[in-house]
N, C-alpha and C positions, 0 to 999 in steps of 0.2 A: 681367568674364566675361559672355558673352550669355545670354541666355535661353536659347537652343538646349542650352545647357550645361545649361543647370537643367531644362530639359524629357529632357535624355538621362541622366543621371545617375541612376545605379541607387537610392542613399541619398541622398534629400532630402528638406527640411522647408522645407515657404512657410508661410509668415507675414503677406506684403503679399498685399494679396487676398482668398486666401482662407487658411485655417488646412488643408496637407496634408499626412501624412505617409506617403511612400513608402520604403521598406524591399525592398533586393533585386527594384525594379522594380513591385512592387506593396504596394496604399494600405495604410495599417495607421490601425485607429480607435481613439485615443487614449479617447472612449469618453465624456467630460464636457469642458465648458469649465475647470474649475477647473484640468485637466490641461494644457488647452493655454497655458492664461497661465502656470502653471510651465515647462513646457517653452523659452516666448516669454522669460521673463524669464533664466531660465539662458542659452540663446540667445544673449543681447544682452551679456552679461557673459565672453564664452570665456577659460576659464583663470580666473578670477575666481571663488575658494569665496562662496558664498552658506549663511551660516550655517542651518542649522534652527530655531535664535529668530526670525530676519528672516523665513523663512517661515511661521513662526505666526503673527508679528504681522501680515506681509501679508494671511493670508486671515483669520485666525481673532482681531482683534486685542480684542473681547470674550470673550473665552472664559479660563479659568482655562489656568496656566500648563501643568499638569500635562494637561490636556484637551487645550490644543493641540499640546503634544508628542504624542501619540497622533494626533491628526487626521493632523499631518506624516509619522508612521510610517505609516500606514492610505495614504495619497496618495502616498509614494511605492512602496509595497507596488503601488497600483493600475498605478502607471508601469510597474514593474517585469512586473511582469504580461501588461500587452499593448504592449512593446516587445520586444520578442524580441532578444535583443546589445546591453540596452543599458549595460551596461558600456562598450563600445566608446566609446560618448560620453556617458557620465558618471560620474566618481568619485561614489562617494555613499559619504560616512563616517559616523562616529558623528556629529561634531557640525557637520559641512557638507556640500553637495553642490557640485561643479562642472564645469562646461562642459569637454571633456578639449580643450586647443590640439593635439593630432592625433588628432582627430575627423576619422571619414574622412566624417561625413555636411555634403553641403553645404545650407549654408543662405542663405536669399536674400534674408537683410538683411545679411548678411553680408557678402555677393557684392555688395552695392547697395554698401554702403559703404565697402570696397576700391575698386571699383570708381569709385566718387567721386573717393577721393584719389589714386588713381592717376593719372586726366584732371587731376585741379585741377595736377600737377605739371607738366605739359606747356607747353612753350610753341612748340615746331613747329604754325601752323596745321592742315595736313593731321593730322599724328597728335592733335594735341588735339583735334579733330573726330572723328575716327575714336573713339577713349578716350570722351571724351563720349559719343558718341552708344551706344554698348554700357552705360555704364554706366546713360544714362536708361534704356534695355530689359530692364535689373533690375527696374527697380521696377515690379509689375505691379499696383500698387493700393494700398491703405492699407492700414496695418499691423494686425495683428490686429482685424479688423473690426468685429468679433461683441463687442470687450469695453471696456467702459465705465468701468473703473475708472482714478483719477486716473493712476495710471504709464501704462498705454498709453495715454491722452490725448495726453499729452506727448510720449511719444516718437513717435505715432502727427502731430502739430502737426510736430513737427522735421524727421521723415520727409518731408512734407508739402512743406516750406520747404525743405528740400534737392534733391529731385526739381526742383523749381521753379526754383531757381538754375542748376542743370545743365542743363535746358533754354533759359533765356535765355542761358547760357554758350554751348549748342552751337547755338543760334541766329546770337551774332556770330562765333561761327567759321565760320558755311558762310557769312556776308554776305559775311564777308572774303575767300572763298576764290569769291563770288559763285555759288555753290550755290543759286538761288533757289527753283528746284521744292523742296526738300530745307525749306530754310529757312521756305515757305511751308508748308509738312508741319507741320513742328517748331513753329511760332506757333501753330496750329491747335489742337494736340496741347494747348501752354498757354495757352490758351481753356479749350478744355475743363476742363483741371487746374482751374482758378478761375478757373469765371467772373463773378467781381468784382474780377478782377488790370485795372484798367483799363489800366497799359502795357503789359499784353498784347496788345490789342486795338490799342494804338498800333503795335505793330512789325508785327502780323497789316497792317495801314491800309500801312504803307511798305513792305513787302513787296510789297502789289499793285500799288502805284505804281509801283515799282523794277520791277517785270512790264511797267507800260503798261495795266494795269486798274483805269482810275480808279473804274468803275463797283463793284467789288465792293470797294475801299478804301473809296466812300463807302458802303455796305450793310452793310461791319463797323463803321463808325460810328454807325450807325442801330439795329445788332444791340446796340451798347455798351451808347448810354443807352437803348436800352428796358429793357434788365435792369436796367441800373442806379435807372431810375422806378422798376420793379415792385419791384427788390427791396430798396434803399435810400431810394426815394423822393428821391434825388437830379440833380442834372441834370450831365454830361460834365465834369471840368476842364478849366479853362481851357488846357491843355496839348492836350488831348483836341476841343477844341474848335476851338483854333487851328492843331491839321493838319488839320481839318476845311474850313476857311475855304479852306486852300492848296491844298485838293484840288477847292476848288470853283470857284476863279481858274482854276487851270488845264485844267479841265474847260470854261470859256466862253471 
C-alpha cells in the first residue's frame, strides 16, 4: 500500500516517523509517551492477547505486584479515555488486551510490512519493481522515534535493516529493467538511509557510470571516505577502492 493510502485514510496510526493518531480524519492526543509505546507495542502484535502481567512487567517491572496491576488499570482507563471507539480496535479483558485482526484502523508498520512480503514474492521484474517500490514509500522513517527503551530498539534496528534491503532490492530491479534516472533516485535515497552502508555508495558510483558521468561517480567516492575518515576513521575498502581505480582508467 502507498503512502497516498495512509495519508487519505480517515483511521490511522504512524509509528515510523513520527508517533500520529488520526481518528475520523482528525489527530487525536494519546496525551503521554507511556501511551504511545502501548499502543506501538499492541500494534506490532495484531490478534496477539498481550497479557496485563506482561504489561506491568514492561513498564512497571520494580513496582509490587498489586501496584502494578493498578498502574495497568489507570493506563488503560487513560486509553480509554482519549481514544474515542476504541473498542473498534481493541479487545481489552480482564486478564489481557489485544490488537482486534478487523481493526478498521490502518497502521503503517503494518502496511510497511505486508507490503514487504508482498514484493519479496514477486519475481516478474516490472511488477516486482513496481511492489518494491510502494512498499519502500511505507516506511516514512524510524519507528517510534521519541523511545528508547530496549523493544523499540530492536524492532526500530530490524525496521531499519528491512527498509534497506528493499531498497537495494528495488534498485537491481530498475538496473535490470535499465531504469537508470529511477535507479539513480533509489541509491541516493540509500545513502542517505546509512550513510556508512559503503555498498551503497558503490552502486550510487555505478550507476553514474552506467549514466556516462564519470565525474559524479568519482565525487560519490570522495563523498564515501570522507565520512568514512570523519566518522570511522577509516579509509575506503579495497572493493571501494578498486572501482575507484577503474573509474579513473577510464576517465584518462
Amino acid at each position: 500500500m502507498d503512502e497516498s493510502h495512509m495519508v487519505s485514510a480517515p483511521n490511522r496510526l504512524r509509528l515510523l516517523g513520527t508517533v500520529e493518531l488520526t481518528l475520523d480524519g482528525a489527530p487525536v492526543a494519546l496525551g503521554q509517551s507511556r501511551l504511545e509505546e502501548l499502543v506501538a507495542l499492541l500494534a506490532l502484535r495484531p490478534g496477539t492477547p498481550l497479557k496485563r502481567a506482561e504489561i506491568a512487567y514492561h513498564f512497571w517491572p520494580d513496582s509490587s505486584e498489586r501496584q502494578a496491576r493498578t498502574n495497568v488499570r489507570n493506563l488503560l482507563h487513560k486509553l480509554k479515555k482519549g481514544w474515542p471507539g476504541l473498542e473498534a480496535t481493541l479487545a481489552i479483558g480482564h486478564g489481557d488486551v489485544t490488537w482486534r485482526h478487523d481493526a478498521t484502523l490502518t497502521v503503517d508498520v503494518q502496511e510497511f510490512v505486508r507490503a514487504a512480503e508482498h514484493a519479496e514474492q514477486r519475481d516478474l521484474p516490472a511488477e516486482r519493481a513496481l511492489l518494491l517500490a510502494g512498499a519502500v514509500d511505507c516506511y516514512a522513517g524510524d519507528f517510534l522515534p521519541a523511545c528508547f527503551a530496549d523493544w523499540a530498539l530492536a524492532e526500530r534496528e530490524q525496521l531499519r535493516t528491512r527498509y534497506g534491503e528493499l531498497l537495494e532490492a528495488l534498485i537491481d530491479a530498475l538496473l535490470e529493467r535499465r531504469e537508470l534516472e529511477e535507479a539513480l533516485r533509489r541509491a541516493r535515497q540509500l545513502c542517505d538511509h546509512d550513510p556508512l552502508h559503503e555498498a551503497a555508495y558503490r552502486r550510487l558510483m555505478q550507476i553514474h557510470a552506467l549514466r556516462g558521468d564519470r565525474a559524479a561517480a568519482l565525487r560519490t567516492y570522495h563523498a564515501c571516505a570522507s565520512i568514512l575518515r570523519k566518522e570511522l576513521g577509516v579509509e575506503p575498502s579495497p572493493a571501494t577502492q578498486q572501482l575507484h581505480a577503474q573509474l579513473l582508467r577510464h576517465e584518462s
